[in-house]
C-alpha positions in Angstrom: 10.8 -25.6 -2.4 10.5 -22.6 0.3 7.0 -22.0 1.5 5.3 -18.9 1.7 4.6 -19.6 5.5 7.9 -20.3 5.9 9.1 -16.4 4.6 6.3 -14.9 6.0 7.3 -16.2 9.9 10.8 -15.3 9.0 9.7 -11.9 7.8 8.0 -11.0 10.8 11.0 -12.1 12.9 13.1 -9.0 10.7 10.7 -6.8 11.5 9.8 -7.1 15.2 14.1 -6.3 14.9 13.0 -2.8 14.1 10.2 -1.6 16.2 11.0 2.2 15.7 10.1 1.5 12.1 6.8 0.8 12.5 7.7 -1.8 9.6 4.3 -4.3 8.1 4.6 -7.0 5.2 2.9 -5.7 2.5 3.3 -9.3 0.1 5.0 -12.3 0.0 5.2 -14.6 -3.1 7.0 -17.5 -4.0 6.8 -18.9 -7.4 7.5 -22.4 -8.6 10.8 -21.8 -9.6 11.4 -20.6 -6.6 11.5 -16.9 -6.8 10.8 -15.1 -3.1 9.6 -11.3 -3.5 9.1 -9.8 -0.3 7.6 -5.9 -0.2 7.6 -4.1 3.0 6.3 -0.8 3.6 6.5 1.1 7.1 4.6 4.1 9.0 7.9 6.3 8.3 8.7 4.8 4.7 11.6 2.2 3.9 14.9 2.6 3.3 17.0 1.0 1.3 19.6 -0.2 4.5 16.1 -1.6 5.7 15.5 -3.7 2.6 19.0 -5.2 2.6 18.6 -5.6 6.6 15.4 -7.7 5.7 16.8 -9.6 2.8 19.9 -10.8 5.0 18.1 -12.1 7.4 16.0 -13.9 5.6 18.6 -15.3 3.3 20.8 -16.4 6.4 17.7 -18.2 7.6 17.2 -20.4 4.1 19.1 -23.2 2.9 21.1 -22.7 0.1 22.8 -25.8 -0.3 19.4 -27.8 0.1 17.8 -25.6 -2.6 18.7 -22.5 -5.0 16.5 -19.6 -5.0 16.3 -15.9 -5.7 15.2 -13.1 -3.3 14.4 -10.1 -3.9 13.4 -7.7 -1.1 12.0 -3.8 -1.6 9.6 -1.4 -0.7 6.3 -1.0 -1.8 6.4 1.7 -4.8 4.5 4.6 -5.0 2.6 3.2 -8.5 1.8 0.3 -6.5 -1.8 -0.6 -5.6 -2.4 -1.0 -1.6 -2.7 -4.5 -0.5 -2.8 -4.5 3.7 -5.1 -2.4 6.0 -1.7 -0.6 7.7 -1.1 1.1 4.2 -4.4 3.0 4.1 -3.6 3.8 7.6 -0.4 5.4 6.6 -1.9 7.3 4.2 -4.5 9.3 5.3 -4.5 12.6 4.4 -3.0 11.7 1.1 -4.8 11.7 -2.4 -6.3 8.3 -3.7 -7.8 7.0 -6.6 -10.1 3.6 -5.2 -11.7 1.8 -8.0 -14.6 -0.7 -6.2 -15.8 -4.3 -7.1 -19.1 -2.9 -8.6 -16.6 -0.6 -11.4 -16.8 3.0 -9.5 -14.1 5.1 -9.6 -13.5 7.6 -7.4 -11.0 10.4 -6.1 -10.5 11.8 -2.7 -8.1 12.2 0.2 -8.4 9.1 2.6 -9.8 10.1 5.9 -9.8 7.5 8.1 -8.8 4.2 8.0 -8.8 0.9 10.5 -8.5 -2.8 9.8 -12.1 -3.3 8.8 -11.7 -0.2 6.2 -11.3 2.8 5.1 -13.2 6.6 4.7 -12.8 8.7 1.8 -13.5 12.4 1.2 -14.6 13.0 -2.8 -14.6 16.7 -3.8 -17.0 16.9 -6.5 -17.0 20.0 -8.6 -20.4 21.6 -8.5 -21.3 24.3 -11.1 -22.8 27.4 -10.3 -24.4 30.9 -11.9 -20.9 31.8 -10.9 -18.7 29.4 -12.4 -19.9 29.7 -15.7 -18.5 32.8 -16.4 -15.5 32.6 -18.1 -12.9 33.9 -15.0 -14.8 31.9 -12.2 -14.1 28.1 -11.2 -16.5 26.0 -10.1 -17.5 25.6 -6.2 -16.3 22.2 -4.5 -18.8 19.6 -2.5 -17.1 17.0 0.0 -18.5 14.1 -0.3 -17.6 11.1 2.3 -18.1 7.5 1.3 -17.1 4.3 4.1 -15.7 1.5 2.1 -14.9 -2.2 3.5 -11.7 -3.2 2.0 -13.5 -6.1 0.6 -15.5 -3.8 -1.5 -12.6 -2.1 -3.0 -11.0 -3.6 -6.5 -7.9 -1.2 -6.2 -6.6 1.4 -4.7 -3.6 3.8 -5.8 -1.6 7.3 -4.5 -2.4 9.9 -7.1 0.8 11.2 -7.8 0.9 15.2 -8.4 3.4 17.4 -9.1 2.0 20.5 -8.2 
């Protein structure tokens, strides 16, 4: 069977191919029947002639006549929780919703973000004299919590369509 070691070296090798990329492994699995599912992500995004770019190289470094397997190679979705350091990095600016190990959830707009972890900036909704009239809204109150990726449960993009 293929080792996880095994498709994580030969993953790096397809990315240090495309440094303008700014390409990072977000997972590797390998299941016992031998079903490889690679997800990259990159500072730019990931196109789809990156994926197959990725899966061929990989595939041409495995095999197949010693053992069968299935690859599948993509980009990290959207609806996908984060999973590596470099994603919070790429999103900062962008709208999250982190739920922690201790069961908070919270929304905000990353601020910050390195491989130990990550800041986030929570606008909570503070009522006022003014806001309770009918045709006011309420004032806003940034709140900044530090987080240490060990701390954190999950972590998704809120997805708007304003």
């Amino acid at each position: 069977m293929t080792s996880k070691k095994q498709i994580e070296e030969l993953l790096s090798q397809a990315l240090a191919k495309r440094p303008e990329e700014e390409l990072f492994a977000v997972s590797v699995s390998v299941s016992p029947k031998n079903e490889i599912k690679v997800y990259i992500d990159g500072m730019k995004g990931v196109g789809i002639d990156t994926c197959v770019e990725v899966s061929r190289h990989i595939e041409e470094n495995l095999d197949r006549d010693a053992e069968d397997f299935e690859l599948t190679v993509s980009s990290a979705g959207l609806d996908q929780p984060f999973r590596v350091a470099a994603q919070y990095v790429k999103n900062i600016g962008r709208e999250v919703k982190v739920v922690t190990t201790d069961g908070r959830t919270l929304k905000g707009i990353i601020v910050a973000a390195d491989e130990q972890g990550f800041r986030l900036r929570e606008n909570l909704k503070k009522k006022t004299r003014a806001s309770a009239k009918k045709d006011a809204s309420p004032s806003e109150e940034a709140v900044e919590h530090e987080f240490e990726y060990g701390r954190i449960k999950e972590t998704k993009i809120v997805i708007s369509f304003k």
